[in-house]
N, C-alpha and C positions, 0 to 999 in steps of 0.2 A: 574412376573417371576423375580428371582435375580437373576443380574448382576457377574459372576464371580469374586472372591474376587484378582484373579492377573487384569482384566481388572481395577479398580478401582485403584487397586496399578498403575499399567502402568499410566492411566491419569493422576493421583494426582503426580505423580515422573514428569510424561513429562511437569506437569503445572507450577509445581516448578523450575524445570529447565528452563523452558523457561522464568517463571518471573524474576530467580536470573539473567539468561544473559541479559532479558533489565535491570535490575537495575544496574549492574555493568559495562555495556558499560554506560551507561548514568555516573556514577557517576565516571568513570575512562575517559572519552571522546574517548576512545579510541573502536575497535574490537579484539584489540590483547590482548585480555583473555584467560587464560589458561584452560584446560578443568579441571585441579584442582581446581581452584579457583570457578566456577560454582557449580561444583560435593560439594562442600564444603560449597557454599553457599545455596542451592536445599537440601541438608543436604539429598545426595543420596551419593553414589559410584561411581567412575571416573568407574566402568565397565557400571554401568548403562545407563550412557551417550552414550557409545560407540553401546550399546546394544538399545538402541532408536532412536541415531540420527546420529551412524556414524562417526561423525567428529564433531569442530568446527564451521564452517562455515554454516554448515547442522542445528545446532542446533540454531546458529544465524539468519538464514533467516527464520527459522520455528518459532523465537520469533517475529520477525519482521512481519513475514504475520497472527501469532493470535492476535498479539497486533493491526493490519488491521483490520483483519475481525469482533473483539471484539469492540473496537471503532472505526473505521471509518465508516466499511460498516454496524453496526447498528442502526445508524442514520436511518432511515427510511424515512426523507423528501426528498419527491420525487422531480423530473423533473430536470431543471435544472438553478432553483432560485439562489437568493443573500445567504439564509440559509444553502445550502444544499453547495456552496461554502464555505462558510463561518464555519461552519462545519469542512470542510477538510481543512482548513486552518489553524485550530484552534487543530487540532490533530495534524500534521505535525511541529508546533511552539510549542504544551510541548511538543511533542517527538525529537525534532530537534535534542538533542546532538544525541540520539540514532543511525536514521535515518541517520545522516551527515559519525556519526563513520564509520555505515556498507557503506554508497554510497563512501566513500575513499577511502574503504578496499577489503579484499580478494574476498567479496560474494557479489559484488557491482551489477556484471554482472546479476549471481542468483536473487538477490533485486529486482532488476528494470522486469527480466522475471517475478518472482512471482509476484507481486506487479500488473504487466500489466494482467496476469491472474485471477487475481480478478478484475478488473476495468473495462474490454473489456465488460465484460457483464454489465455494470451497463450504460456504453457510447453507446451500443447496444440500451438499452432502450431510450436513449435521445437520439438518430439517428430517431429513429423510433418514437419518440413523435415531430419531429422537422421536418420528412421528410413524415410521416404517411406511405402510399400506393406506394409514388411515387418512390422509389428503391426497386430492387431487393434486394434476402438477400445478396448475395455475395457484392453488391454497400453496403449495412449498416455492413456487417462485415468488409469491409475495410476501412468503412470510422471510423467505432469504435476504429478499432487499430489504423490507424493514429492519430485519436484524443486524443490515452491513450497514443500515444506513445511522443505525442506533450506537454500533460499537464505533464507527465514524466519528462521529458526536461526541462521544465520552473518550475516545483517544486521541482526538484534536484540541479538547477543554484542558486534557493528561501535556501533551507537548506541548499547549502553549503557554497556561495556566499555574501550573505547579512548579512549586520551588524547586530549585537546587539543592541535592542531586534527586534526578528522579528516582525512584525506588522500584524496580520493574519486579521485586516480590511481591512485593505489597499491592500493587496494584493486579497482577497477576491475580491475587487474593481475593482482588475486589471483583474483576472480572469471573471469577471462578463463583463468587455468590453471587450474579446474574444469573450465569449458566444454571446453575440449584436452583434458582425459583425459576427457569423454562424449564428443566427437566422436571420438575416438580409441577410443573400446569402441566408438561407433554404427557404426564404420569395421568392424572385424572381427569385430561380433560373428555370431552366428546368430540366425533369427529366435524373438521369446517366447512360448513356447508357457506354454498354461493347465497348472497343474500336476494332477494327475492323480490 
């Protein structure tokens, strides 16, 4: 069957726009881009924008979570290895201007929401490869969020904080001695029971 010829338009407009705003937050360091200067660069129409994504901010946090979903989360190696760190370490250090712009700026708060709603499920899965049977779901979905919401916090102190150049080994490294002290409690601990 074919695809509608306005859906096709809609993607290919929305894909542009969302490429020209990471390029131009990246190459300007900044978030405080104008929705002309996108609309100009996406070689669409400042209604178009308005008409897809609303606002600024809307359209910046939607470049930032398919620029996630497109390279971070299709990495595909699993569990929760030196690679699969190392990985996201290594997305996070070339996107860093990006990243830093939006976690400074207006959609910082949005950022880190979206950003944690794709992750939860992926820290879901390394709850559950680390804890197997021994929690309940409610125990492994809170223990998922506090964990997106922990490595959130230490990869946003990482992009904003840390000198030039970032070192996505090293920190890999650093993140890899987290994960040994969880698998190291997941090793002995007992099972979490609801408190009482």
């Amino acid at each position: 069957m074919n695809e509608p010829v306005q859906d096709r338009r809609v993607r290919r407009s929305r894909a542009a726009l969302t490429r020209a705003a990471v390029a131009l937050v990246t190459e300007r360091g900044t978030a405080a881009i104008s929705i002309t200067d996108i609309a100009e660069a996406a070689d669409v129409s400042r209604p178009v924008v308005y008409q897809q994504f609303g606002d600024r901010d809307t359209l910046l946090l939607e470049a930032a979570l398919d620029l996630a979903r497109h390279e971070l989360l299709a990495d595909r190696t699993s569990g929760v290895g030196r690679d699969r760190a190392l990985a996201a370490a290594r997305h996070f250090a070339e996107h860093r201007v990006f990243y830093r712009a939006l976690l400074t700026g207006s959609c910082a708060f949005a950022l880190n929401k979206g950003l944690s709603g794709l992750l939860v499920p992926v820290n879901r899965q390394i709850v559950r490869q680390l804890y197997g049977s021994r929690l309940d779901e409610r125990a492994v979905d809170d223990l998922a969020t506090y964990l997106t919401g922990g490595a959130a916090a230490f990869i946003n102190t990482w992009l904003v904080e840390a000198e030039d150049p970032l070192d996505p080994e090293q920190f890999a490294d650093r993140l890899m001695r987290i994960m040994s002290v969880l698998i190291a409690g997941a090793a002995t601990s007992h099972d979490l029971e609801e408190p009482r």
